[in-house]
C-alpha positions as CSV (number, residue, x, y, z in Angstrom):
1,X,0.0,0.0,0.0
2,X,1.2,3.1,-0.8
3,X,-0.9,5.5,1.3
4,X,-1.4,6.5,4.8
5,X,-4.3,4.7,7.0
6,X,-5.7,6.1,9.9
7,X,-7.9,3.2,11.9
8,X,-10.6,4.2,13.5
9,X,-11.8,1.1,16.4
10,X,-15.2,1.4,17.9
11,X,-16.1,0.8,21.3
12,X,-13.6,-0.9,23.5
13,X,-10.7,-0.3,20.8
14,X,-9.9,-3.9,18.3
15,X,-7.8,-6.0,20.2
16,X,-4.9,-7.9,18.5
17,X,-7.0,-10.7,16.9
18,X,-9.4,-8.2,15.5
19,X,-9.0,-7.3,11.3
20,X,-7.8,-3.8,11.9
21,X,-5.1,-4.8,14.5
22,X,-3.8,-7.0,11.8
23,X,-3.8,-4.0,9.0
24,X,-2.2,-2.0,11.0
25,X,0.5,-4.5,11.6
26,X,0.9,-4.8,8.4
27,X,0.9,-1.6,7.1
28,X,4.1,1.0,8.2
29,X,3.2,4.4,9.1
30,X,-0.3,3.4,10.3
31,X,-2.1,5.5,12.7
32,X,-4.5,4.3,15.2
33,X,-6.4,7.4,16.9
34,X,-6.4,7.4,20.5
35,X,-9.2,9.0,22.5
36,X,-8.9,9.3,26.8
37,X,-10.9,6.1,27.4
38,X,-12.0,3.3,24.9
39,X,-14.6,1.5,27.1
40,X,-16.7,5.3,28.0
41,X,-16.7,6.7,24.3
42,X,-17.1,11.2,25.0
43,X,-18.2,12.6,21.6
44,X,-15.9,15.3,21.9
45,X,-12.8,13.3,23.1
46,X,-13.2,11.5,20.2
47,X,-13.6,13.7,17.5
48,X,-10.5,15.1,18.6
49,X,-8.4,11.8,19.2
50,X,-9.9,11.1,15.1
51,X,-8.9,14.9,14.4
52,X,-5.4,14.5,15.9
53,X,-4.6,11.1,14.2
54,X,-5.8,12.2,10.6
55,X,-3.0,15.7,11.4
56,X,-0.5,13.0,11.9
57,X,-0.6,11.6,8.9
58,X,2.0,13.0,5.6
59,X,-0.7,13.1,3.6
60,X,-4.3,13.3,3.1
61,X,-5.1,9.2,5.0
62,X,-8.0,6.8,4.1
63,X,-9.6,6.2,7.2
64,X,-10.6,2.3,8.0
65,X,-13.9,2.4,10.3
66,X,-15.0,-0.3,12.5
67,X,-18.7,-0.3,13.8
68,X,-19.1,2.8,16.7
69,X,-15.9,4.7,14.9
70,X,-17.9,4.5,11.7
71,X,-20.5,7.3,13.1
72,X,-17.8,8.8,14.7
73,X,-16.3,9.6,10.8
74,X,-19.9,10.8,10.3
75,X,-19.7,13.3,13.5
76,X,-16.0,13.7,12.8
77,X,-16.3,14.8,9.2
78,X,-19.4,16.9,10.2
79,X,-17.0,18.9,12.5
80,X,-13.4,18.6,10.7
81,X,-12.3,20.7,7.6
82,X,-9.3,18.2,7.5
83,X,-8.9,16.5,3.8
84,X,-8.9,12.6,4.0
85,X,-8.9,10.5,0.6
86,X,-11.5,8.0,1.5
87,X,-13.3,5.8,4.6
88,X,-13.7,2.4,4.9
89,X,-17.2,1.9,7.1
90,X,-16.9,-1.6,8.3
91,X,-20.4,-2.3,10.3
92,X,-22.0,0.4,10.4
93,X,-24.4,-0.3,14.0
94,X,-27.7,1.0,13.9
95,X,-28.4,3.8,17.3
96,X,-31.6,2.9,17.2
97,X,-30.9,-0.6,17.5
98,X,-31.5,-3.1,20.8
99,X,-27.9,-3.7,21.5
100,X,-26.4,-0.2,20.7
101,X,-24.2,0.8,23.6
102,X,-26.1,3.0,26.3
103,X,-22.2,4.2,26.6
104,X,-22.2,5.7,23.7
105,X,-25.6,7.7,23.0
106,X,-23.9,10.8,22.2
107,X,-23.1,9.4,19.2
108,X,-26.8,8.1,18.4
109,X,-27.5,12.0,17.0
110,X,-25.9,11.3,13.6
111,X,-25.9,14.7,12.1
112,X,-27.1,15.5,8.8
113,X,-25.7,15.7,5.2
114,X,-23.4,13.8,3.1
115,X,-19.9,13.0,3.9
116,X,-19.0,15.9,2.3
117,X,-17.6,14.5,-0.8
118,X,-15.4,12.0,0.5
119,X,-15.4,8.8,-1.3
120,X,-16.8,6.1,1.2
121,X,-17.3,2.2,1.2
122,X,-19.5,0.7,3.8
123,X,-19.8,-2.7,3.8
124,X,-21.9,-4.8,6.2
125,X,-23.1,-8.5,7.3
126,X,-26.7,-9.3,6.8
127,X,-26.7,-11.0,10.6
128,X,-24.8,-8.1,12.6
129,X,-26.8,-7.9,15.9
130,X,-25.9,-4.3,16.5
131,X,-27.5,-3.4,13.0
132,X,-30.5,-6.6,13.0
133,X,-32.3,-4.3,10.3
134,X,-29.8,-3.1,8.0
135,X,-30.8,0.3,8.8
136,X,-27.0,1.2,9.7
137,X,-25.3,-0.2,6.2
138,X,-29.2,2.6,4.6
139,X,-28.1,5.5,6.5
140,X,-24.6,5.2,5.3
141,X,-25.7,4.7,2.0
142,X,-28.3,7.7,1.8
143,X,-25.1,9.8,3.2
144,X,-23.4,8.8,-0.2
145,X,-21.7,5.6,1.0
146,X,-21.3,2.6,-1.6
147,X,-23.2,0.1,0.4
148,X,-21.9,-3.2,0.1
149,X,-23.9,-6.4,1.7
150,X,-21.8,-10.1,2.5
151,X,-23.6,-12.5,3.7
152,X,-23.4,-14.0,6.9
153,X,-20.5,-12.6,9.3
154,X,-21.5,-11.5,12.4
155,X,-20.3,-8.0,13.6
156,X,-17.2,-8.0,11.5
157,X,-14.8,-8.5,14.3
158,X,-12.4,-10.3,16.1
159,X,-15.5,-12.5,17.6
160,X,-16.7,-13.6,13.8
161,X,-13.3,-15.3,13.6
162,X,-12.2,-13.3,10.5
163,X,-8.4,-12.6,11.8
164,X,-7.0,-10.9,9.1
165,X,-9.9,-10.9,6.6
166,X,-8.2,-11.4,3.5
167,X,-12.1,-10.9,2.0
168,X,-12.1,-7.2,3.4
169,X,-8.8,-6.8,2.9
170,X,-9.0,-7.6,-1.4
171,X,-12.5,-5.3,-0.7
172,X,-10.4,-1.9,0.6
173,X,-7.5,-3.0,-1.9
174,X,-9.9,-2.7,-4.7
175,X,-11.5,0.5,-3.1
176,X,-7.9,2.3,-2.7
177,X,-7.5,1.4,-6.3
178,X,-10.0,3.8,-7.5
179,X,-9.7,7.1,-5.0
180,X,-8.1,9.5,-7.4
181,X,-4.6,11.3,-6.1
């Protein structure tokens, strides 16, 4: 890869067995943001941990999302005027949903609009309990997301087994490919 990656965990961070720990790994000069506390998610805090990370990077980063840091990007991008190349929304939750985090209801208030012209992939599984109805992988997609459905993978995360996801992996490849610059 020739570009700069900024990962973007949701609730409770993604432990070593989890996909994005293994990008990073595998990527040099990847940037994992770091807000005050992983496990009591503040809005603000972690807009500005996301802020912070994407000024670190050399150039204008593609962000890789995973479930709560994907509507983070959406608060983030709402709030930033920082340039970013493209996200990666890996399952998206729904915060309307039974087992969205009571932790993190500041982030339920998505706010409105696109995502201001940056190219996005989200890509979702159709059994992910924190988004039973799909409505998380519609509102990314309505925002201007490319909404991409597999079939049945859980939440997307260290618990579904995928370790490295080599099928997410070919997925953001193939994305990367086609941001311009």
């Amino acid at each position: 890869m020739d570009h700069t990656i900024v990962i973007v965990p949701g609730i409770g961070n993604s432990g070593p067995d989890h996909w994005q720990s293994h990008w990073e790994a595998a990527h040099a000069g990847a940037i994992r943001m770091a807000p005050a506390s992983w496990d009591a998610p503040g809005l603000r805090d972690w807009i500005a941990a996301l802020d912070e990370a994407v000024a670190q990077a050399d150039a204008p980063p593609v962000l890789i999302c995973h479930s709560l840091g994907c509507l983070l990007f959406a608060h983030w991008r709402a709030a930033s005027t920082r340039v970013v190349r493209g996200a990666l929304l890996v399952a998206v939750p729904d915060p309307g949903g039974p087992r969205f985090p009571a932790a993190a209801s500041a982030f339920a208030k998505l706010p409105g609009g696109d995502f201001g012209g940056v190219p996005v992939l989200a890509i979702a599984s159709s059994d992910d309990e924190y988004d039973p109805s799909g409505r998380g992988l519609a509102w990314a997609g309505e925002r201007g997301a490319m909404p991409l459905l597999l079939g049945p993978r859980g939440h997307l995360n260290a618990e579904a087994g995928l370790a490295e996801w080599p099928e997410g992996r070919a997925l953001f490849t193939a994305f990367v490919a086609g941001l311009r610059g």
